[in-house]
N, C-alpha and C positions, 0 to 999 in steps of 0.2 A: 017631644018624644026623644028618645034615645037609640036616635040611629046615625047615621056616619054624617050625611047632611046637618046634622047639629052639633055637632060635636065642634069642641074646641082644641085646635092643638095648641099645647101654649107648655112654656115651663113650668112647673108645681106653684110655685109661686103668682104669679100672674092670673092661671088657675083658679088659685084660692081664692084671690080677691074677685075674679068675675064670678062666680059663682054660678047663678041663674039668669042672671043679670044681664037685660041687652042693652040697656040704653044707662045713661048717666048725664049729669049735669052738666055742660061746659064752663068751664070756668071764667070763661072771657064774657059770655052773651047772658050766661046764666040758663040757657035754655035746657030741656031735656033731647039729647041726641042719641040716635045707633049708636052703639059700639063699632071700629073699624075690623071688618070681615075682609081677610085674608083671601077669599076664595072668591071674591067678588070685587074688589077694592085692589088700585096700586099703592102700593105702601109710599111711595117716592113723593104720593100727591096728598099725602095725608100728614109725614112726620119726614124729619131730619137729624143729622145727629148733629150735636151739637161740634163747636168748632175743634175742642180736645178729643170729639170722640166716645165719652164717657156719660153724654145725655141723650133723651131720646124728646126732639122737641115737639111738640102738633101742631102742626101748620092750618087744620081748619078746625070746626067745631069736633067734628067727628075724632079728629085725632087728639085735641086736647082734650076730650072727654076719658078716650081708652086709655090716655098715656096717666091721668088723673086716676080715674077709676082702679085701675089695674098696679097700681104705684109703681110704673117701670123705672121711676130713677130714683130707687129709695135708696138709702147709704150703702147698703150692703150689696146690693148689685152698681153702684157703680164704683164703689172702689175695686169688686170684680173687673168691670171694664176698664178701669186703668192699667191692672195688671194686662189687660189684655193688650192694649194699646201698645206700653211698655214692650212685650212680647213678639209687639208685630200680628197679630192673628185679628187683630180688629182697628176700626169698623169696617165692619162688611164691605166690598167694594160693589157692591149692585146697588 
Protein backbone atom coordinates (compact mmCIF):
# COMPACT_ATOMS: atom_id res chain seq x y z
CA UNK A 1 0.00 0.00 0.00
CA UNK A 2 0.85 3.56 -0.34
CA UNK A 3 1.02 5.06 2.96
CA UNK A 4 3.71 6.69 5.02
CA UNK A 5 4.64 3.22 6.87
CA UNK A 6 5.84 2.14 3.31
CA UNK A 7 7.30 4.51 2.05
CA UNK A 8 10.84 5.10 1.20
CA UNK A 9 12.91 7.99 1.98
CA UNK A 10 15.81 7.85 0.07
CA UNK A 11 17.54 10.14 -2.79
CA UNK A 12 15.99 9.89 -6.39
CA UNK A 13 18.68 7.80 -7.18
CA UNK A 14 18.74 5.06 -4.74
CA UNK A 15 14.86 5.33 -5.31
CA UNK A 16 15.11 4.32 -8.51
CA UNK A 17 16.91 1.43 -8.13
CA UNK A 18 14.64 -0.05 -5.23
CA UNK A 19 11.93 0.24 -6.76
CA UNK A 20 9.23 -2.16 -5.32
CA UNK A 21 11.79 -4.25 -4.17
CA UNK A 22 12.37 -5.43 -0.52
CA UNK A 23 14.68 -7.88 -0.61
CA UNK A 24 17.82 -8.77 -2.83
CA UNK A 25 20.59 -11.09 -3.21
CA UNK A 26 23.62 -10.79 -0.94
CA UNK A 27 26.57 -10.93 -2.55
CA UNK A 28 28.68 -12.65 -0.01
CA UNK A 29 26.12 -15.76 1.01
CA UNK A 30 24.25 -15.43 -2.27
CA UNK A 31 21.18 -15.72 -0.16
CA UNK A 32 18.02 -13.56 -0.68
CA UNK A 33 17.64 -10.82 2.22
CA UNK A 34 15.44 -7.46 3.54
CA UNK A 35 16.42 -4.62 2.31
CA UNK A 36 18.07 -2.37 5.42
CA UNK A 37 14.92 -0.32 6.86
CA UNK A 38 15.78 2.89 8.33
CA UNK A 39 12.95 3.09 10.65
CA UNK A 40 13.59 -0.24 12.29
CA UNK A 41 17.40 -1.01 11.82
CA UNK A 42 20.81 1.00 13.25
CA UNK A 43 22.51 2.00 10.27
CA UNK A 44 26.14 1.82 12.36
CA UNK A 45 25.19 -2.23 12.70
CA UNK A 46 24.51 -2.70 9.13
CA UNK A 47 27.30 -0.39 7.00
CA UNK A 48 30.43 1.71 7.43
CA UNK A 49 32.10 4.05 5.43
CA UNK A 50 34.83 3.32 3.97
CA UNK A 51 38.29 4.50 5.27
CA UNK A 52 38.57 7.87 2.56
CA UNK A 53 35.03 8.39 3.37
CA UNK A 54 33.76 8.12 -0.10
CA UNK A 55 32.14 4.23 0.12
CA UNK A 56 29.49 2.94 1.87
CA UNK A 57 30.62 -0.66 2.92
CA UNK A 58 27.78 -3.54 4.53
CA UNK A 59 28.80 -5.08 7.24
CA UNK A 60 26.14 -7.92 7.18
CA UNK A 61 23.82 -9.65 4.66
CA UNK A 62 21.31 -7.14 4.95
CA UNK A 63 23.56 -4.32 4.29
CA UNK A 64 25.59 -5.77 1.56
CA UNK A 65 22.47 -6.48 -0.20
CA UNK A 66 20.89 -2.70 0.09
CA UNK A 67 24.29 -1.12 -0.59
CA UNK A 68 24.34 -3.85 -3.78
CA UNK A 69 20.95 -3.40 -4.84
CA UNK A 70 20.54 0.17 -4.45
CA UNK A 71 24.12 1.01 -6.10
CA UNK A 72 25.06 3.48 -3.38
CA UNK A 73 28.78 3.63 -4.41
CA UNK A 74 28.32 4.02 -8.13
CA UNK A 75 30.98 6.60 -9.83
CA UNK A 76 29.06 9.26 -9.87
CA UNK A 77 28.01 9.46 -6.23
CA UNK A 78 31.29 8.91 -5.06
CA UNK A 79 33.19 11.09 -6.73
CA UNK A 80 30.21 13.51 -5.28
CA UNK A 81 31.62 12.26 -1.83
CA UNK A 82 34.99 13.21 -2.37
CA UNK A 83 34.11 16.40 -3.11
CA UNK A 84 32.40 16.21 -0.08
CA UNK A 85 35.17 15.03 2.09
CA UNK A 86 37.58 17.51 0.42
CA UNK A 87 34.91 20.12 1.56
CA UNK A 88 34.89 18.93 5.10
CA UNK A 89 30.86 18.34 5.08
CA UNK A 90 31.37 14.58 5.01
CA UNK A 91 31.21 11.55 6.35
CA UNK A 92 28.59 12.07 8.49
CA UNK A 93 29.88 11.96 12.12
CA UNK A 94 26.97 9.80 13.68
Amino acid sequence: ETVEGNLWLACRWCNEHKHDRTHFKDPVSGRRVRFFNPRQQVWSRHFRWSGEGTQIIGLTACGRATVEALKMNNSDIVIARTRWVQAGWHPPKD
